[in-house]
Structure formats: C-alpha cells, structure tokens
VMD Tcl script that builds the backbone (N, CA, C; Angstrom):
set m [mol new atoms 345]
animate dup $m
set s [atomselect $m all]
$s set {name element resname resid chain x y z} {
  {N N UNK 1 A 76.742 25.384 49.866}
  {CA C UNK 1 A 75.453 24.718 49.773}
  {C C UNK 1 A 75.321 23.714 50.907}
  {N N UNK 2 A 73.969 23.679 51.608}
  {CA C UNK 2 A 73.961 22.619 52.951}
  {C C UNK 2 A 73.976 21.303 52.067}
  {N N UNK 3 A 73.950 20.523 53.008}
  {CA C UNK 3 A 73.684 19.187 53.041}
  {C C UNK 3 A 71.930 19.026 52.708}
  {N N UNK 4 A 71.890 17.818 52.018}
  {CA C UNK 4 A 70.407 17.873 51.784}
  {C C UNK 4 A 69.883 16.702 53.323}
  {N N UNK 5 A 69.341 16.736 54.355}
  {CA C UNK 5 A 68.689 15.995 55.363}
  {C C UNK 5 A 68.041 15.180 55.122}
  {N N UNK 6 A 68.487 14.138 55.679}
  {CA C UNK 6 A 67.165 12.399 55.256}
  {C C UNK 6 A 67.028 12.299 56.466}
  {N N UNK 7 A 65.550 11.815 57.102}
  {CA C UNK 7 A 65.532 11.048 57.810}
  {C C UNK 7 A 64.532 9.824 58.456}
  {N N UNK 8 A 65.635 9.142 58.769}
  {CA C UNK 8 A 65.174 7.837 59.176}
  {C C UNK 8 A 64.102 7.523 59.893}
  {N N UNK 9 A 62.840 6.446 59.642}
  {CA C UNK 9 A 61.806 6.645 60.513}
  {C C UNK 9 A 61.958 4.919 60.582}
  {N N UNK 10 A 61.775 4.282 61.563}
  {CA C UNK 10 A 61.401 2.667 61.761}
  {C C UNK 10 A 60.257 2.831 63.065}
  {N N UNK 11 A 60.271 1.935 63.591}
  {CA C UNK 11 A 59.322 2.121 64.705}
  {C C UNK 11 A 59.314 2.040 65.919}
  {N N UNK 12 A 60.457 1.918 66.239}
  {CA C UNK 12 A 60.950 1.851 67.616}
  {C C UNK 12 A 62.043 3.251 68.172}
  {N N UNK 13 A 62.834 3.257 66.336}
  {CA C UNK 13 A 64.126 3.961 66.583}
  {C C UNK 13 A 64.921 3.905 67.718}
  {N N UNK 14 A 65.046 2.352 67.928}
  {CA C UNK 14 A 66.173 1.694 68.384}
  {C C UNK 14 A 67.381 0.978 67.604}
  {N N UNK 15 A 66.814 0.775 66.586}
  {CA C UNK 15 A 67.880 -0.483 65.451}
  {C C UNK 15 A 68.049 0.172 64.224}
  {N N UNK 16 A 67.111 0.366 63.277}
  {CA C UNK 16 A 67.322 0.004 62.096}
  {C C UNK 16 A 67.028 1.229 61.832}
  {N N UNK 17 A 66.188 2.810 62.066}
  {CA C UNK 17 A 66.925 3.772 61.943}
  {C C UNK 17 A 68.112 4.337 62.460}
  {N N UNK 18 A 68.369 3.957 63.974}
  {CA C UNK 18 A 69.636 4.672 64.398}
  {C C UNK 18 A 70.827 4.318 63.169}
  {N N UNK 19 A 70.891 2.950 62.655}
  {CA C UNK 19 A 71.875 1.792 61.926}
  {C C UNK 19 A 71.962 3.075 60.682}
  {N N UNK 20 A 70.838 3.329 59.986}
  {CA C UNK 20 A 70.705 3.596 59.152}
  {C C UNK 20 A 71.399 5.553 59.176}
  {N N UNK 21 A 71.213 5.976 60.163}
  {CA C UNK 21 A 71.352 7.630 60.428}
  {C C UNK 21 A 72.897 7.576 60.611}
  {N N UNK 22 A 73.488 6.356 60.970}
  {CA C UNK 22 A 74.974 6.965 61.858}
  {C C UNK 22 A 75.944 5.944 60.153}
  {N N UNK 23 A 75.254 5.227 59.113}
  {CA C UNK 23 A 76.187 4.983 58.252}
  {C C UNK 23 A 76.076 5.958 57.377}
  {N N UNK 24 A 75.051 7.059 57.144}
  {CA C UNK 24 A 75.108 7.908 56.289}
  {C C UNK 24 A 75.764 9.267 56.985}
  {N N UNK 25 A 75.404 9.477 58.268}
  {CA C UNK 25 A 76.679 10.634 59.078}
  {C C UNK 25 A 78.182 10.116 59.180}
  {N N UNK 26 A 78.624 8.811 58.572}
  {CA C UNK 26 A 79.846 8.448 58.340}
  {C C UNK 26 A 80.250 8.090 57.123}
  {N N UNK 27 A 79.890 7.346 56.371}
  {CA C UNK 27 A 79.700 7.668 55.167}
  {C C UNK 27 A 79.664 8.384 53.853}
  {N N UNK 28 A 78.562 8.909 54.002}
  {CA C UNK 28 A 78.075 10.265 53.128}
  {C C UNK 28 A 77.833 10.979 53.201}
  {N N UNK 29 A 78.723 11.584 54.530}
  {CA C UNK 29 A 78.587 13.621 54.915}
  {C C UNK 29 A 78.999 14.290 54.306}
  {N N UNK 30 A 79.776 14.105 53.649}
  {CA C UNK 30 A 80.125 15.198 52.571}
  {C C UNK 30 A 78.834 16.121 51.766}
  {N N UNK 31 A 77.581 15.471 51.211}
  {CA C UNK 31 A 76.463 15.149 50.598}
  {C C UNK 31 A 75.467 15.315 51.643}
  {N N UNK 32 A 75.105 14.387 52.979}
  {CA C UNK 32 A 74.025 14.528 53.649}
  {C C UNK 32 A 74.103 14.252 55.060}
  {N N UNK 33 A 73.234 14.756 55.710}
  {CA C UNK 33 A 73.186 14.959 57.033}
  {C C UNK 33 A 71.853 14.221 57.459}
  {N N UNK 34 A 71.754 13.242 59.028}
  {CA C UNK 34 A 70.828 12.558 58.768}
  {C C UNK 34 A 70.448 12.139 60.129}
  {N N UNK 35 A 69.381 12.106 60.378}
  {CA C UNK 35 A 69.036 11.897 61.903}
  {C C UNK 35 A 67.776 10.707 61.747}
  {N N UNK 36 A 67.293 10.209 63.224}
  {CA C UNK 36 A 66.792 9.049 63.176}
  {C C UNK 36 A 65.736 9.023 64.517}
  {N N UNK 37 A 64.563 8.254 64.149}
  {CA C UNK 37 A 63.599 8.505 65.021}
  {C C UNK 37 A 62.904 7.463 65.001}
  {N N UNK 38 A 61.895 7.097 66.111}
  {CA C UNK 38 A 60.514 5.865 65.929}
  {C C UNK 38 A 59.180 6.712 65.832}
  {N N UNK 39 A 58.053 6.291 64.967}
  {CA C UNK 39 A 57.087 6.528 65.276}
  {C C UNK 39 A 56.608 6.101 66.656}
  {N N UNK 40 A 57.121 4.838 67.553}
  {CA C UNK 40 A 56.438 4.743 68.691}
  {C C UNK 40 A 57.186 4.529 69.857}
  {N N UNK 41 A 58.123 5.026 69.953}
  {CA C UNK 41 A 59.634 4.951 70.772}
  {C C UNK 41 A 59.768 4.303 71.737}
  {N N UNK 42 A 60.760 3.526 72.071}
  {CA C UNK 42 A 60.925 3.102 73.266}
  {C C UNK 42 A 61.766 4.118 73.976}
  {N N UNK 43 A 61.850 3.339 74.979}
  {CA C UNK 43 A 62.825 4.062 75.895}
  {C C UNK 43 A 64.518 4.539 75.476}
  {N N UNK 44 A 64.884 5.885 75.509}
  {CA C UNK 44 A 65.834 6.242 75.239}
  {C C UNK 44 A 66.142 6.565 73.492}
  {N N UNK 45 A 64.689 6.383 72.822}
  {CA C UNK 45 A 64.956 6.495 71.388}
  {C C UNK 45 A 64.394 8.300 70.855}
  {N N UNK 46 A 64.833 8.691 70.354}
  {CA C UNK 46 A 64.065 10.064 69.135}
  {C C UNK 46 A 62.967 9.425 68.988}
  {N N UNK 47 A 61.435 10.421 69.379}
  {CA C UNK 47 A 59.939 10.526 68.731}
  {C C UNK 47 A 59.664 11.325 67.464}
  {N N UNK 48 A 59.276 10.516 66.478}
  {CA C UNK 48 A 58.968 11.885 65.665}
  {C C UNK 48 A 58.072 12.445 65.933}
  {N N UNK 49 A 58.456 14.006 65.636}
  {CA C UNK 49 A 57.859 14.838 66.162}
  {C C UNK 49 A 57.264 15.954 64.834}
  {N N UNK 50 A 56.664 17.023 65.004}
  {CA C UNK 50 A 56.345 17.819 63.892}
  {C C UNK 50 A 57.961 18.442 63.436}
  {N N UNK 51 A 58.778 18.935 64.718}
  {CA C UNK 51 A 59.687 19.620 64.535}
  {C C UNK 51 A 60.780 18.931 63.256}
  {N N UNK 52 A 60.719 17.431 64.089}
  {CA C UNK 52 A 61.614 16.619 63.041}
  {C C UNK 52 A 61.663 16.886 61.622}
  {N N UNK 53 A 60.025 17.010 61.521}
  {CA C UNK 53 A 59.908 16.190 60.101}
  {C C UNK 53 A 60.161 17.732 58.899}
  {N N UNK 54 A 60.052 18.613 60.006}
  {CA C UNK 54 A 60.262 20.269 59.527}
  {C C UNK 54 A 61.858 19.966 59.341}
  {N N UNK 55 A 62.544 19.656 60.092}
  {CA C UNK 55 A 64.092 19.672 59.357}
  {C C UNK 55 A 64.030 19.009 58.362}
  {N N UNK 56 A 63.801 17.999 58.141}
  {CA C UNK 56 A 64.173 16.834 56.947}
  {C C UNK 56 A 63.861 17.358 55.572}
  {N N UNK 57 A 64.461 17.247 55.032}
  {CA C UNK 57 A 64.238 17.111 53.292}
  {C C UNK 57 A 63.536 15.864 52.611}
  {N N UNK 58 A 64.144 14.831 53.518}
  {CA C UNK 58 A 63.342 13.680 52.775}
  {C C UNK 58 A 63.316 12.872 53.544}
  {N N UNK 59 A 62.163 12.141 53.663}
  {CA C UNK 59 A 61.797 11.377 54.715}
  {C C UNK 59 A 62.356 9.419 54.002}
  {N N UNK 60 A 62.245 8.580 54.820}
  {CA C UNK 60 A 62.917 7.420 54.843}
  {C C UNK 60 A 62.203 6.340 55.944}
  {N N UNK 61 A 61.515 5.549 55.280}
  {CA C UNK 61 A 61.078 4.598 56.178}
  {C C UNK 61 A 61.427 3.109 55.988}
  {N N UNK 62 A 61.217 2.256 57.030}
  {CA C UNK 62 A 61.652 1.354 57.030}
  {C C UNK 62 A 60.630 0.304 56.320}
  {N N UNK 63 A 59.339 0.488 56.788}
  {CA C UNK 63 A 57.619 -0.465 56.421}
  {C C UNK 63 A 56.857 0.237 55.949}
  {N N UNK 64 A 56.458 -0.118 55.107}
  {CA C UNK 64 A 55.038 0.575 54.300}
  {C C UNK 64 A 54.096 0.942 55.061}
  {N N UNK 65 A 54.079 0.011 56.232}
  {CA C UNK 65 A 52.913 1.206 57.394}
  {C C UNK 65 A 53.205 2.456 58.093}
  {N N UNK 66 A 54.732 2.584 58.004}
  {CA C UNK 66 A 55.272 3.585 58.422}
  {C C UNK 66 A 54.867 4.694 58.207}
  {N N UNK 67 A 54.966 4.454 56.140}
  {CA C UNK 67 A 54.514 5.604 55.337}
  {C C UNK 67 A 53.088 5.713 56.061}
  {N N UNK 68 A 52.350 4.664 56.111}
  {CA C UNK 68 A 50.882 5.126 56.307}
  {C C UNK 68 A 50.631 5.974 57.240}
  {N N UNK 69 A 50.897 5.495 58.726}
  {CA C UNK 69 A 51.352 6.448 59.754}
  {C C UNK 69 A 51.280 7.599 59.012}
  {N N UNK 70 A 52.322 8.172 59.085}
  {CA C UNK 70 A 53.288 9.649 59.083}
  {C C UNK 70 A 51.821 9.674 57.830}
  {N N UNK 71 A 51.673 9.624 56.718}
  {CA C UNK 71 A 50.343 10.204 55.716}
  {C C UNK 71 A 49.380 10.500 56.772}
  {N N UNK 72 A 48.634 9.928 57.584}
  {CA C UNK 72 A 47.709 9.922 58.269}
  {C C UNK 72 A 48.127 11.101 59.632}
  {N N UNK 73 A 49.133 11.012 60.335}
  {CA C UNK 73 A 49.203 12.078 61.274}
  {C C UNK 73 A 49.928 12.992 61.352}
  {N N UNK 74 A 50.525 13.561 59.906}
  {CA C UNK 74 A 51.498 14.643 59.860}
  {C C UNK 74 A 51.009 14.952 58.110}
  {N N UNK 75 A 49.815 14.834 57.734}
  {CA C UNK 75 A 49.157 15.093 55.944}
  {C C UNK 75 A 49.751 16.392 55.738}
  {N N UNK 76 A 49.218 17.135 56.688}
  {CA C UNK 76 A 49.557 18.636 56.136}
  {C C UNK 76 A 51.017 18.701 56.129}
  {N N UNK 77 A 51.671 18.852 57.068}
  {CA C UNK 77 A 53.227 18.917 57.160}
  {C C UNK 77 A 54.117 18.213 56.314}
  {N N UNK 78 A 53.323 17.229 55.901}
  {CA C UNK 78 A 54.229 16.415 54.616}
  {C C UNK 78 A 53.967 16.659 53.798}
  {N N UNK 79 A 52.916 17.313 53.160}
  {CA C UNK 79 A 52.165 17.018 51.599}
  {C C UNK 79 A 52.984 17.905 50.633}
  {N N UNK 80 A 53.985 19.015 51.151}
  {CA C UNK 80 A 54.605 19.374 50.123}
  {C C UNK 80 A 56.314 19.222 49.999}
  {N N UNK 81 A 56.451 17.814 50.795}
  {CA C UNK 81 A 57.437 17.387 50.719}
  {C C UNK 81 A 57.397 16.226 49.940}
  {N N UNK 82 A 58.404 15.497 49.005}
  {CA C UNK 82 A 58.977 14.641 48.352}
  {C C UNK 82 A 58.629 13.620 48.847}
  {N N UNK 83 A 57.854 12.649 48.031}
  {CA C UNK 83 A 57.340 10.950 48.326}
  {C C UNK 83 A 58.113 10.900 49.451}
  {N N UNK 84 A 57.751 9.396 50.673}
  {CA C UNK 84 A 58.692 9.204 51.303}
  {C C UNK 84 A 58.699 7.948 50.844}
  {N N UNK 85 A 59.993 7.626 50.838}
  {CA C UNK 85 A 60.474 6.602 50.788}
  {C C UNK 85 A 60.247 5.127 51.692}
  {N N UNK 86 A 60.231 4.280 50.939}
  {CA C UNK 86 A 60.320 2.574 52.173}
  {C C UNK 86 A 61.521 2.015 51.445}
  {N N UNK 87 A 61.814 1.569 52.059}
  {CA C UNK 87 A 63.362 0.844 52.042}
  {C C UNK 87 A 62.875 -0.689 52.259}
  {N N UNK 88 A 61.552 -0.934 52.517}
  {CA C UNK 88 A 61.438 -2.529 52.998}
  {C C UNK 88 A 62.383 -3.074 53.538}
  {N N UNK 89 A 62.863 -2.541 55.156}
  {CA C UNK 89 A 63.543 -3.488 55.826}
  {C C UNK 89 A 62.796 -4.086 57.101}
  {N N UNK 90 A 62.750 -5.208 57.535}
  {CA C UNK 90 A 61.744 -5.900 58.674}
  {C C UNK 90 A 62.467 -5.312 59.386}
  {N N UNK 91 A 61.340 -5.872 60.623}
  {CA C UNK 91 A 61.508 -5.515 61.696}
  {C C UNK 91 A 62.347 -6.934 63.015}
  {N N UNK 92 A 63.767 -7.289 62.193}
  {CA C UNK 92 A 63.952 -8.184 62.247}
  {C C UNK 92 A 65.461 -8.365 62.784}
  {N N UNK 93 A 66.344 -7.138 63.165}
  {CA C UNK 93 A 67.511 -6.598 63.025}
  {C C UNK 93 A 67.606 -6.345 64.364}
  {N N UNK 94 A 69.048 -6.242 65.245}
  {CA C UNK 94 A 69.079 -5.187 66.152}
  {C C UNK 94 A 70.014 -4.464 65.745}
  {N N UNK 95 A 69.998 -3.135 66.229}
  {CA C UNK 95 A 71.486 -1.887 66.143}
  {C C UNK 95 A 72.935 -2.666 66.061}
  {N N UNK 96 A 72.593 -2.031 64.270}
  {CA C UNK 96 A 74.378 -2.291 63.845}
  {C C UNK 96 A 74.694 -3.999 63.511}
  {N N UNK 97 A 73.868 -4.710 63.986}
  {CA C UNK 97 A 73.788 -6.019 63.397}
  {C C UNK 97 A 74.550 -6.218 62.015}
  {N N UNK 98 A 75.953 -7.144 61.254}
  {CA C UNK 98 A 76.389 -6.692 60.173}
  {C C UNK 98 A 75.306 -7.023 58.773}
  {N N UNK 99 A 74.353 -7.867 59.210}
  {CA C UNK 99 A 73.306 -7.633 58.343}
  {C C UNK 99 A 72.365 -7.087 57.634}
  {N N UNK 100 A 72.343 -6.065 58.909}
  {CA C UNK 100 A 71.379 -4.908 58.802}
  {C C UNK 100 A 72.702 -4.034 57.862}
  {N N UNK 101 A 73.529 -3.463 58.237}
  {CA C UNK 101 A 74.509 -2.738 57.826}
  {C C UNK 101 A 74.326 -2.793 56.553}
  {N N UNK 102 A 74.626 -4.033 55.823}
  {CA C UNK 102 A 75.386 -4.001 54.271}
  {C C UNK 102 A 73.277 -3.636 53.645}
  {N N UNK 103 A 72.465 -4.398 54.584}
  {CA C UNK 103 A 71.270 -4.016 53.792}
  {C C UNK 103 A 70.900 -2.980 53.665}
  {N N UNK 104 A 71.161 -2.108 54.751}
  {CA C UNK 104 A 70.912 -0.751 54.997}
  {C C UNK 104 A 71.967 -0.077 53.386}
  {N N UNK 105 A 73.157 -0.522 53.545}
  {CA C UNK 105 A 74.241 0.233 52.607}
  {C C UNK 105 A 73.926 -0.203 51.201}
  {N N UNK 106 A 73.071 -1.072 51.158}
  {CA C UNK 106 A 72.581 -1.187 49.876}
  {C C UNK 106 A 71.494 -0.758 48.943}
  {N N UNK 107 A 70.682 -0.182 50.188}
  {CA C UNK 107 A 69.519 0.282 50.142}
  {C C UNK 107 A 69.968 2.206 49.946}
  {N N UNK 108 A 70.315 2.589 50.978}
  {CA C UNK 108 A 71.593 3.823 50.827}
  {C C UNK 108 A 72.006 3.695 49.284}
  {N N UNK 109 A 72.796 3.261 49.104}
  {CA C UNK 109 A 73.410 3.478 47.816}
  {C C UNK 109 A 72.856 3.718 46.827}
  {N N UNK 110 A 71.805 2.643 46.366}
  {CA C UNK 110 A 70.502 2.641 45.747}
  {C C UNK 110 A 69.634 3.902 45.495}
  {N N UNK 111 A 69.571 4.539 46.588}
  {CA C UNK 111 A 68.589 5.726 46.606}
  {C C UNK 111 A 69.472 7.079 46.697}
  {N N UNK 112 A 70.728 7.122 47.299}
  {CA C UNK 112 A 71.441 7.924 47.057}
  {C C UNK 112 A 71.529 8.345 45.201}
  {N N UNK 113 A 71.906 6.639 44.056}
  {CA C UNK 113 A 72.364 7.035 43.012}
  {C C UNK 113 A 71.023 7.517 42.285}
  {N N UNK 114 A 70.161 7.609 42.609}
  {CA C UNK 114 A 68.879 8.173 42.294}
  {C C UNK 114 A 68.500 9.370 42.187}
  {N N UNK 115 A 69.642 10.262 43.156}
  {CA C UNK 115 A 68.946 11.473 43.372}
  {C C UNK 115 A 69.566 12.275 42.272}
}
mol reanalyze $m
mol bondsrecalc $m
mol representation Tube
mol addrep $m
C-alpha cells in the first residue's frame, strides 16, 4: 500500500512549508510522503502548480487565506478532494527555526492522530 501524500502550502515556500515537508519525510515515512510549495514563490522555492495538487492526497496550509487562494484558483481540481487543512501557523518563522519545528510537530501529530 503507498504512502498517503500531504502537501504543504505557505506562501512563499521558503520556511514553514519546506520545515513542515522535510519533518514528515523524516519522521513519518513509514505512513507518508510529503512535498512543499508557495502559492507565490520566491526565488528558488516549489510553485503550486495544477500538477502538484494532482499528486497530493491532502492538502495542508499554513493561513486561512491560503485555503482561500487554492478554493478560488484550483475549485475544480480540488473539489473532490478532502477539506484542506490550516494549521494556523504565521507568517513569522524562518526554515527550521526550533520554534517553528516543535509547532509544526505539534500540529503534525495532531492531524496525523486524526486520520
């Protein structure tokens, strides 16, 4: 049986999804596989793209506008996929920060024991 795919959306996909994609590919691979993207990328980050959101099983955001976004420019492509998720984390973190980490791993855990 595969891995079920999450993935991470923040808005840069510089910090707080990459943070979030590489503790669950270390972590909790056994279970899931997980990649990471910005809705508005900077330089050197993953765009989401249609293709992305076609791999994922379940989507993962960081801000409630996120969700709005992705509802608004990917409706069709999402609508018969599984709520997405917000994790409510600001935009307040950089990559791997140990703050971000344990929030991220708490938030992870949380929604992992859910499924």
């Amino acid at each position: 049986m595969s891995n079920t795919k999450l993935l991470f959306v923040c808005s840069g996909g510089l910090d707080r999804s990459p943070t979030a994609e590489e503790i669950v590919n270390t972590e909790f691979s056994d279970k899931f596989k997980a990649r990471s993207c910005g809705l508005y990328p900077l330089t050197h980050s993953a765009v989401l793209t249609r293709e992305v959101l076609k791999w994922a099983d379940i989507v993962i955001v960081m801000e409630p506008e996120h969700k709005r976004d992705i509802l608004e420019r990917f409706f069709l492509l999402i609508r018969d996929k599984p709520d997405i998720i917000v994790f409510n984390v600001p935009n307040s973190y950089v990559r791997n920060d140990p703050e971000l980490k344990k929030l991220l791993r708490e938030k992870i855990a949380t929604f992992l024991g859910d499924l």
